[in-house]
C-alpha positions as CSV (number, residue, x, y, z in Angstrom):
1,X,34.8,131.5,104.3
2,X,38.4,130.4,103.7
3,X,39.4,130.1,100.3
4,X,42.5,128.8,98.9
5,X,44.4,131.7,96.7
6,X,43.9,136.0,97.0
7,X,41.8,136.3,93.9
8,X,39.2,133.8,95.4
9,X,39.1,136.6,98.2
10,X,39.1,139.5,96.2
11,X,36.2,138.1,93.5
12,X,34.0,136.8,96.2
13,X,33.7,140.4,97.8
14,X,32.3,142.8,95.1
15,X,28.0,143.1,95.8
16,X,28.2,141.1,99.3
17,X,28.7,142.1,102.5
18,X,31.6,140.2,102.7
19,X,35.1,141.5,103.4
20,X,38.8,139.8,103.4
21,X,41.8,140.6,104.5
22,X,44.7,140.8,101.8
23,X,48.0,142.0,100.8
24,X,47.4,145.8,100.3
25,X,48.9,146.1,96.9
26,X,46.6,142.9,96.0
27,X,43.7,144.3,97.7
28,X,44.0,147.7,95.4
29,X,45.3,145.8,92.2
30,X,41.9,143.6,92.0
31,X,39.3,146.1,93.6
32,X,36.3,146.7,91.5
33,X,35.9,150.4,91.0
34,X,33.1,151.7,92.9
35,X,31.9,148.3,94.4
36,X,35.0,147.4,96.5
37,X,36.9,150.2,98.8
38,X,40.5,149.1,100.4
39,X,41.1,150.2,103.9
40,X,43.9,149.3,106.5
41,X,43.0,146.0,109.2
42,X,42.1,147.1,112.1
43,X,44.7,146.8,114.6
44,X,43.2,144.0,116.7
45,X,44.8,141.8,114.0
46,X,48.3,142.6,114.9
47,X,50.8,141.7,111.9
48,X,50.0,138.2,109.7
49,X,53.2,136.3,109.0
50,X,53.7,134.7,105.5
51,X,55.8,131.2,104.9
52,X,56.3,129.2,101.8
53,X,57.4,126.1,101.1
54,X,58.5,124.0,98.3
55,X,60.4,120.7,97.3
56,X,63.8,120.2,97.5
57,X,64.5,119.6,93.7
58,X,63.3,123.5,93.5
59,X,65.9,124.2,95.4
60,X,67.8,125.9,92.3
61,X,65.2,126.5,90.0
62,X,66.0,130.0,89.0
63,X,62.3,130.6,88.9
């Protein structure tokens, strides 16, 4: 399933068999005790790059 934000990922997991590969300090932030366990990707994944874009009138948004 592709989903469009993190806590999509991390509130469709909890009672499936479903897993999802997140930012580790997400992953433990939102696991549900007892129901969800956060382990490393295995290495076949290799590292995931991030990239974010935004409009040009942002530019200087101190935010």
């Amino acid at each position: 399933m592709t989903v469009p934000y993190h806590a999509a990922a991390a509130a469709a997991v909890p009672g499936t068999s479903l897993m999802a590969t997140l930012p580790r300090s997400f992953a433990i932030r939102h696991a549900s005790p007892g129901t969800t366990t956060v382990i490393p990707a295995p290495s076949e994944i290799g590292p995931i790059s991030c990239a974010m874009s935004w409009h040009p009138r942002l530019d200087d948004d101190a935010a």
